[in-house]
N, CA, C and O atoms as a GROMACS GRO file, in nm:
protein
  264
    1UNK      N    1   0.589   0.262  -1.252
    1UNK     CA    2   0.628   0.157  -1.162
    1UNK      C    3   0.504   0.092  -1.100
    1UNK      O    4   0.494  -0.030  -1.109
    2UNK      N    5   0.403   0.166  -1.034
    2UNK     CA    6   0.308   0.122  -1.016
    2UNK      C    7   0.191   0.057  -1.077
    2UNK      O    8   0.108  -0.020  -1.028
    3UNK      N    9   0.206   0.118  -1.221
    3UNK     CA   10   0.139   0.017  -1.302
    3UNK      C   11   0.146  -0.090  -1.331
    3UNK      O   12   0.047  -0.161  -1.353
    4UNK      N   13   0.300  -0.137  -1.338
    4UNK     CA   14   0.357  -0.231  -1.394
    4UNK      C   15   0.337  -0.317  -1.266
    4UNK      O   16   0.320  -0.434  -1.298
    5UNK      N   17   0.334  -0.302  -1.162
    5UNK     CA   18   0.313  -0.414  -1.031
    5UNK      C   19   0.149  -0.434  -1.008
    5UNK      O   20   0.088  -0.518  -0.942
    6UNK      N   21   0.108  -0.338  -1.078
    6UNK     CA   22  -0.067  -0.373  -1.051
    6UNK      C   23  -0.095  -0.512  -1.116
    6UNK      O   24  -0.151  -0.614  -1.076
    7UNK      N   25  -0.005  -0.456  -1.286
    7UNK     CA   26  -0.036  -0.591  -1.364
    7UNK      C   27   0.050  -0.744  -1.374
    7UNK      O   28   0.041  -0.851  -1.434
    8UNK      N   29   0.132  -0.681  -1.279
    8UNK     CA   30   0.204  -0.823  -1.201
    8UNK      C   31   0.121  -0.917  -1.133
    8UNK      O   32   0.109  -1.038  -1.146
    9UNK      N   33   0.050  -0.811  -1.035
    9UNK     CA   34   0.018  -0.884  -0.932
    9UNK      C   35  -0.110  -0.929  -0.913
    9UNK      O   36  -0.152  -0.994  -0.818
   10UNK      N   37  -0.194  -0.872  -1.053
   10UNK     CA   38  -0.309  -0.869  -1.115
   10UNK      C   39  -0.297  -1.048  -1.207
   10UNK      O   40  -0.366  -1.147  -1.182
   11UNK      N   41  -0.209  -1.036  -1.292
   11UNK     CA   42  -0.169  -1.183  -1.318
   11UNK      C   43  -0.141  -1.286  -1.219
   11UNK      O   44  -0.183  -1.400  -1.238
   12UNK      N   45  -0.065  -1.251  -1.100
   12UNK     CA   46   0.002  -1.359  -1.033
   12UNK      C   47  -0.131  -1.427  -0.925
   12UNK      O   48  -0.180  -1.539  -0.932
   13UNK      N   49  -0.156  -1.344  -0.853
   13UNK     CA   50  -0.253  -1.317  -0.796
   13UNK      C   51  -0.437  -1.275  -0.842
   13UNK      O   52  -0.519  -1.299  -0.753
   14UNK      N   53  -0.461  -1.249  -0.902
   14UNK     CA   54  -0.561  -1.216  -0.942
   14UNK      C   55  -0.640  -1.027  -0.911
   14UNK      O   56  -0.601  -0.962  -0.814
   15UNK      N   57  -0.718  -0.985  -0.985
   15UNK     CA   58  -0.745  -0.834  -0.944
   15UNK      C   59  -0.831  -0.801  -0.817
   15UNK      O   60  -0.817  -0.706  -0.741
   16UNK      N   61  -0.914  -0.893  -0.812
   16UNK     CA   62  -0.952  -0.819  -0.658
   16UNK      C   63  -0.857  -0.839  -0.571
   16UNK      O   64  -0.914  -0.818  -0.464
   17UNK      N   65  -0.726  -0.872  -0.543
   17UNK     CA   66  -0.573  -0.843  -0.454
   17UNK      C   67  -0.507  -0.730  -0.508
   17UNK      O   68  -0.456  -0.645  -0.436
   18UNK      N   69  -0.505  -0.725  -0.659
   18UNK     CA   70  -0.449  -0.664  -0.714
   18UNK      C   71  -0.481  -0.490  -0.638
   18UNK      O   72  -0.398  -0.410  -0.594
   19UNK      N   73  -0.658  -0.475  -0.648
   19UNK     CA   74  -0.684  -0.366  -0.662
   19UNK      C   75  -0.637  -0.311  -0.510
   19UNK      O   76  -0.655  -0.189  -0.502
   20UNK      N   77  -0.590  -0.360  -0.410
   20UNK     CA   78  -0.558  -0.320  -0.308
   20UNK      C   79  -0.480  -0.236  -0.309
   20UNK      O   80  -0.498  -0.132  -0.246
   21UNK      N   81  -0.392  -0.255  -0.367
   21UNK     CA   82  -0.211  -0.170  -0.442
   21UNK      C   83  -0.210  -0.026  -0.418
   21UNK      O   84  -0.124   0.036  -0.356
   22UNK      N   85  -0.355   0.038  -0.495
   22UNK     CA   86  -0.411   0.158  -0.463
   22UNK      C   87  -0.391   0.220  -0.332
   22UNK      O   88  -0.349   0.336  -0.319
   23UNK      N   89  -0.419   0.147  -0.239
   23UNK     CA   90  -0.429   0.194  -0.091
   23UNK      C   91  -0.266   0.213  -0.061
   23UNK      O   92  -0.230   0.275   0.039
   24UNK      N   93  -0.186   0.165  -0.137
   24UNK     CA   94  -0.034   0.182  -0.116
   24UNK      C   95   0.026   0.291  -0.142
   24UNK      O   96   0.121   0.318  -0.068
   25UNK      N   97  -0.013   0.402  -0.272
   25UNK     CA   98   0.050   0.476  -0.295
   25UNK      C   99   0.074   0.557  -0.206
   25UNK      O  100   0.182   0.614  -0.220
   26UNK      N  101  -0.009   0.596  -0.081
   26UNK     CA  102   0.032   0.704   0.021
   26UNK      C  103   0.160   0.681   0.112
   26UNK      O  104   0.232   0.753   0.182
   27UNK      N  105   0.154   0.560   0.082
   27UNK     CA  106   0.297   0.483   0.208
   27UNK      C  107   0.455   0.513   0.120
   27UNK      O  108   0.566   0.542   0.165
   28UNK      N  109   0.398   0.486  -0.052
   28UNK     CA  110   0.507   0.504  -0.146
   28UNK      C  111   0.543   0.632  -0.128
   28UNK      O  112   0.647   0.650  -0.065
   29UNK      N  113   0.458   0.765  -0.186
   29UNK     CA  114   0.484   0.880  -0.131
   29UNK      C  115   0.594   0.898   0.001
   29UNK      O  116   0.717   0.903   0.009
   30UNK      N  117   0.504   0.904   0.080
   30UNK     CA  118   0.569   0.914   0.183
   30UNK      C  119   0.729   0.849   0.195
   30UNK      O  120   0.805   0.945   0.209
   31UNK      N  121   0.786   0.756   0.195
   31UNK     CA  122   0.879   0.689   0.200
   31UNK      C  123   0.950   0.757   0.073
   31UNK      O  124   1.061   0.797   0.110
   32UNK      N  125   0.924   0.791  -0.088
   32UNK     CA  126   1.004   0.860  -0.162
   32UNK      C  127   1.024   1.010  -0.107
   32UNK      O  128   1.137   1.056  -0.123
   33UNK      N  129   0.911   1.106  -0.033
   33UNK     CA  130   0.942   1.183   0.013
   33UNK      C  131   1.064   1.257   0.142
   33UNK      O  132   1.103   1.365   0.186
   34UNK      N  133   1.083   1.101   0.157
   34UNK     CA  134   1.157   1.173   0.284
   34UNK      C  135   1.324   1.115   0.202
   34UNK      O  136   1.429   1.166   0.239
   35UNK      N  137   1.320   1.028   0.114
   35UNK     CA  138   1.454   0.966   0.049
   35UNK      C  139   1.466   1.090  -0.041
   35UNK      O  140   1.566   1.157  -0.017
   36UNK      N  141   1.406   1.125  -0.115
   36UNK     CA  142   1.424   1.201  -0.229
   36UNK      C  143   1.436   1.390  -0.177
   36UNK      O  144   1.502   1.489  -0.206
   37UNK      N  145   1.362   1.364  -0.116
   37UNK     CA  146   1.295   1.540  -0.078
   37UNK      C  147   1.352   1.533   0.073
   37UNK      O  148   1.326   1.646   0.114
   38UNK      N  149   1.408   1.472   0.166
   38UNK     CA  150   1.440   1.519   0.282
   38UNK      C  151   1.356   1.538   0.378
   38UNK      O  152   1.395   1.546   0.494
   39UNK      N  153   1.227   1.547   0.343
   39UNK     CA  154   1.080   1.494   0.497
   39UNK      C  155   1.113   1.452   0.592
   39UNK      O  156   1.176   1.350   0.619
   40UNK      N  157   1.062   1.548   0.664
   40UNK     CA  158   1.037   1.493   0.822
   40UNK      C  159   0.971   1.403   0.846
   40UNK      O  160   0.858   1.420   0.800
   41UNK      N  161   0.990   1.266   0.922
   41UNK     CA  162   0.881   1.163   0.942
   41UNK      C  163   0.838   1.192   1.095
   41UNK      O  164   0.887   1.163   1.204
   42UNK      N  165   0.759   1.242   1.066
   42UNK     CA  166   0.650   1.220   1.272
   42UNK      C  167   0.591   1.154   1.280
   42UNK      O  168   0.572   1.060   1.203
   43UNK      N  169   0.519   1.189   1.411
   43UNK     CA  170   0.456   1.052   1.457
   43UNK      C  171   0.327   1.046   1.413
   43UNK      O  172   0.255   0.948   1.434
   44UNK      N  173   0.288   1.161   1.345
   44UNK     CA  174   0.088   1.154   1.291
   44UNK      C  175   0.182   1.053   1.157
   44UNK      O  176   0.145   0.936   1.146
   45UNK      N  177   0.269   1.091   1.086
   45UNK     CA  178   0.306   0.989   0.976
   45UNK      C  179   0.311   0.870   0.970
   45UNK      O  180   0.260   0.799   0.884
   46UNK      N  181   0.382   0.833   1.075
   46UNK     CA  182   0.401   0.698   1.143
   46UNK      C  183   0.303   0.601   1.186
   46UNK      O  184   0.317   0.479   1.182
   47UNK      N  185   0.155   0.696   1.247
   47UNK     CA  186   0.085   0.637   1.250
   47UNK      C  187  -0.035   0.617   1.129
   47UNK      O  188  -0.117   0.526   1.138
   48UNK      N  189  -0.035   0.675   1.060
   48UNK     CA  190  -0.143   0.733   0.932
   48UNK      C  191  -0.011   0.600   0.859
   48UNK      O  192  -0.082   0.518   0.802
   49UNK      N  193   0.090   0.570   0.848
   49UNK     CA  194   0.169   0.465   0.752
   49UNK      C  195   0.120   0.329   0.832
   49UNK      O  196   0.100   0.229   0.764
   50UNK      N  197   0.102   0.324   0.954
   50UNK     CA  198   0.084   0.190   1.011
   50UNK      C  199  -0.037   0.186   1.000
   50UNK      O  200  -0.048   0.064   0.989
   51UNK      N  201  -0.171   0.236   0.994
   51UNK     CA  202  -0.283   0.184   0.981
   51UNK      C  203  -0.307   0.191   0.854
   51UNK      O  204  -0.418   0.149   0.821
   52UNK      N  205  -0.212   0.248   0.740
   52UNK     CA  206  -0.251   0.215   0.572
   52UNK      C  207  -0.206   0.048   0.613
   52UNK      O  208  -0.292  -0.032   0.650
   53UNK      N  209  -0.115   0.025   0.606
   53UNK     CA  210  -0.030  -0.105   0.644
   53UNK      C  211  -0.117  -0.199   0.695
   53UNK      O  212  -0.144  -0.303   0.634
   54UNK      N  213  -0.166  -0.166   0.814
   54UNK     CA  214  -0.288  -0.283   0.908
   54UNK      C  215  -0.367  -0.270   0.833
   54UNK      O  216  -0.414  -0.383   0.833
   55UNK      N  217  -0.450  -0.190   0.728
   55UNK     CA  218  -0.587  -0.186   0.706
   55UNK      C  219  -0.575  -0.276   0.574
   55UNK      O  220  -0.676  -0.336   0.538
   56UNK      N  221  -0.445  -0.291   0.493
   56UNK     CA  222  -0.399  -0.360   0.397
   56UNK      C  223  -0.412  -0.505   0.444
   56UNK      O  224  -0.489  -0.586   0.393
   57UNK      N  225  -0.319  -0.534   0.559
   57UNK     CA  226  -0.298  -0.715   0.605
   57UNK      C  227  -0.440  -0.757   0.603
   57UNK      O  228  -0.485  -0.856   0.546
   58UNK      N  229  -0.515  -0.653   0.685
   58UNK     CA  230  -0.659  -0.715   0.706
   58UNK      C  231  -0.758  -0.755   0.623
   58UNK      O  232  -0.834  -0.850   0.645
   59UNK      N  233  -0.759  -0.638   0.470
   59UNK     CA  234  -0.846  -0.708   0.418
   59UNK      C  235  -0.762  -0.834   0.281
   59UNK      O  236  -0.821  -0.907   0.202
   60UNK      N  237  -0.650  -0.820   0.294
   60UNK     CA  238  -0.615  -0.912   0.235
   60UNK      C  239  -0.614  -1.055   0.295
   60UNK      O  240  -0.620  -1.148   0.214
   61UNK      N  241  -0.608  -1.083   0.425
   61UNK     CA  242  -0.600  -1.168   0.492
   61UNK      C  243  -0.771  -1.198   0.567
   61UNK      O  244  -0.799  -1.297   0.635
   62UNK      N  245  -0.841  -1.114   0.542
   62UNK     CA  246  -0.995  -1.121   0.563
   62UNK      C  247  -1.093  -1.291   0.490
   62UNK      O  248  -1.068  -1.326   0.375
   63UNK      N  249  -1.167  -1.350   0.552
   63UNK     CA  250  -1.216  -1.487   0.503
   63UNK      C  251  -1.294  -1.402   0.347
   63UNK      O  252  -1.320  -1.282   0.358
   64UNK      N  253  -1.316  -1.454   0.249
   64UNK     CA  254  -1.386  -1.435   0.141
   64UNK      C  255  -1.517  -1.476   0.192
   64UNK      O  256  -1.544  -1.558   0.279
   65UNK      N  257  -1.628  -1.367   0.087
   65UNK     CA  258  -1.778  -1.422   0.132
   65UNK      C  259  -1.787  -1.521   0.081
   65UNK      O  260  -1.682  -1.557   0.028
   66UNK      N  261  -1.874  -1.589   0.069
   66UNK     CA  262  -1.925  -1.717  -0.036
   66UNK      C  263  -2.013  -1.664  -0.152
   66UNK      O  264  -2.058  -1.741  -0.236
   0.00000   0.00000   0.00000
C-alpha cells in the first residue's frame, strides 16, 4: 500500500514530496494498531502522532532554497 502511494505521489507531485511519506509510516502503524490489534492510545502517542503530523505540514509547506 505504501509503495503504491509513494509512486502516486512521486508522479503527481514529484519525489522530493514524495520522499516525505516515509515519515508517515509511524502514524500508519499506530492508527492500524489500535483498529486491528486493540492499542491503547495515550497521551505520549498522541503527542509523538501530532508532532510526526506538524513536522510533516512544515517541511512540506517550508519556502524552497533557490
Amino acid at each position: 500500500m505504501a509503495f503504491g502511494l509513494y509512486f502516486t505521489l512521486a508522479k503527481q507531485r514529484g519525489f522530493a514530496l514524495a520522499s516525505y511519506i516515509s515519515a508517515l509510516t509511524p502514524p500508519i502503524a499506530v492508527i492500524m494498531s489500535v483498529l486491528f490489534e486493540g492499542a491503547e492510545v495515550g497521551v505520549t502517542m498522541l503527542v509523538g502522532l501530532a508532532l510526526v503530523l506538524v513536522g510533516q505540514v512544515l517541511l512540506i509547506r517550508a519556502p524552497k532554497a533557490a
